[in-house]
N, C-alpha and C positions, 0 to 999 in steps of 0.2 A: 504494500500500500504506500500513494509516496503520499508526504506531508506538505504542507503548504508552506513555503518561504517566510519564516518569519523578517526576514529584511527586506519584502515587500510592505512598501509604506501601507495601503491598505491592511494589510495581516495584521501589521505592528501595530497598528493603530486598534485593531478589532480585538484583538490579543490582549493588549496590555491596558485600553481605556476602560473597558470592562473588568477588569480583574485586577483591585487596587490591592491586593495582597501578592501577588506573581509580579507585580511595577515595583512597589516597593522592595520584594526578595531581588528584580535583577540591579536596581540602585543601589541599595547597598551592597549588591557584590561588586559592583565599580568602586566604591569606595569603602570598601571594605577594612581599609585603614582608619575611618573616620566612626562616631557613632551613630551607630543605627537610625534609621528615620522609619518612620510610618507616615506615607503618605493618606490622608484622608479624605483628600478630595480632586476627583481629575476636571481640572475645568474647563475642558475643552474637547468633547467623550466625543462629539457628532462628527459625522464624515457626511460630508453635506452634498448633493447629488455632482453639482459642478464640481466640487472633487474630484471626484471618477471620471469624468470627461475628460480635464486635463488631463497632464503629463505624471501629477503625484501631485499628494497630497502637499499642503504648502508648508504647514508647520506638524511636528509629531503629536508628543503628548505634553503637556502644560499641567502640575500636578501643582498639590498645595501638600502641605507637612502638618503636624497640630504644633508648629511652632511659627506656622505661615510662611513659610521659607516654599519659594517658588523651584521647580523641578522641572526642567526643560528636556525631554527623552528624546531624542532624532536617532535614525537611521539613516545613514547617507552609503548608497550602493558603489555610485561612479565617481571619479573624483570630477568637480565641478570646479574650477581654477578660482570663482569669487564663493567657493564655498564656507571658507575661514572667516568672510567679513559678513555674509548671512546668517553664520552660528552667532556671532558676536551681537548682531541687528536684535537675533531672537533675545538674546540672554538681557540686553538694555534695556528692548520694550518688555519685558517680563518684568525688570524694575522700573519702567518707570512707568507702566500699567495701576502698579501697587498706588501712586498718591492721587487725593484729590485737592483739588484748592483748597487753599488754607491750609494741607496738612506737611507736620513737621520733617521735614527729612529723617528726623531723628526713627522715625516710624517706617519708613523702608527694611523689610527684610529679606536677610541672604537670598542671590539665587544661583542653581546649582544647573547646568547643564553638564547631561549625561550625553555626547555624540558615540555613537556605534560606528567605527566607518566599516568601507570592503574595501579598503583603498592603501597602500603605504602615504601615511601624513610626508615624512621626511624621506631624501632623497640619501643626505648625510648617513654613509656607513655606520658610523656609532650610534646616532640615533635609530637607522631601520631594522636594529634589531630588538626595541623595542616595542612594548603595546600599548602602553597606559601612560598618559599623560595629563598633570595637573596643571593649569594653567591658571594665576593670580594677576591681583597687578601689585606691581614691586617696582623700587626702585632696578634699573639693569644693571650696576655695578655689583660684583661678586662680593667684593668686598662689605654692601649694604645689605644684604641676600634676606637681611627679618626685618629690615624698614618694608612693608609693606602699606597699603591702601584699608587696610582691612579684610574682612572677609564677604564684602557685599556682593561680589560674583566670583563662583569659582567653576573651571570649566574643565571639565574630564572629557578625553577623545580618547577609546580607546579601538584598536586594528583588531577585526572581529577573526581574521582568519591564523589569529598567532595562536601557537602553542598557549597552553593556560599557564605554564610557570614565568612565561613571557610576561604575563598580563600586569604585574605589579598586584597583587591582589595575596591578602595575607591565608587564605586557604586557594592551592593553586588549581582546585576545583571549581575554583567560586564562579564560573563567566560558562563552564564546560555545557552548565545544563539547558544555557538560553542559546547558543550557536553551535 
């Protein structure tokens, strides 16, 4: 019997928008290093008919936390060359979705984008043999390397077809059971 492609944006989205206990098990195996989250609510479940007409869906899954920390879940099959500056588009408007007038910045919370690609991110030998990668904003001098921004976006891409001890994931099963 063969199975349906879960990194078909459709699947993915049918898969994991309805079943916020299987979204939140494959996030925290991305971040596995981090603590646990329980996503509570997907705010974005519908695949709306023009959807399916186009080419793919536009955005993945849009999840909330019980700590209100926004969760951004993509799939990306092909490499797309402006694909790095539309993950970054999503993770912005994801924060800056969260305020309305009058309200304090202070009340912005974390958002986390989980990308899945099918794709090598880096071309760089040292880095293509990796899979998981965190991305902050920080100062770029090595030497400043925990002057950071905070934590108000943190952006995990991880290469779907690496071995799982590849993956950076503190149980090297943890990613085996979604790809």
């Amino acid at each position: 019997m063969r199975l349906l492609d879960p990194k078909n944006d459709y699947v993915f989205k049918r898969l994991f928008a309805v079943a916020p206990d299987l979204l939140t098990a494959l996030i925290n195996a991305v971040r596995s290093d981090d603590e646990p989250l329980e996503v509570i609510e997907v705010l974005n479940p519908r695949i709306d008919p023009e959807d399916l007409a186009g080419k793919f869906i536009v955005q993945g899954i849009l999840a909330k936390d019980r700590h209100g920390r926004r969760i951004n879940v993509e799939t990306q099959v092909k490499r797309y060359d402006p694909w790095s500056a539309r993950s970054t588009y999503y993770l912005a408007s994801a924060l800056t979705k969260q305020m309305a007038s009058g309200q304090s910045y202070a009340d912005l919370k974390p958002v986390i984008g989980i990308h899945l690609l099918d794709f090598d991110l880096f071309t760089d030998p040292e880095q293509s043999q990796q899979a998981h990668w965190c991305f902050e904003m920080r100062l770029p001098l090595a030497a400043c390397h925990q002057t950071g921004l905070g934590t108000r976006i943190e952006h995990h891409r991880t290469r779907q077809s690496r071995p799982a001890a590849q993956r950076h994931c503190a149980k090297p099963e943890c990613l085996g059971g979604f790809f």
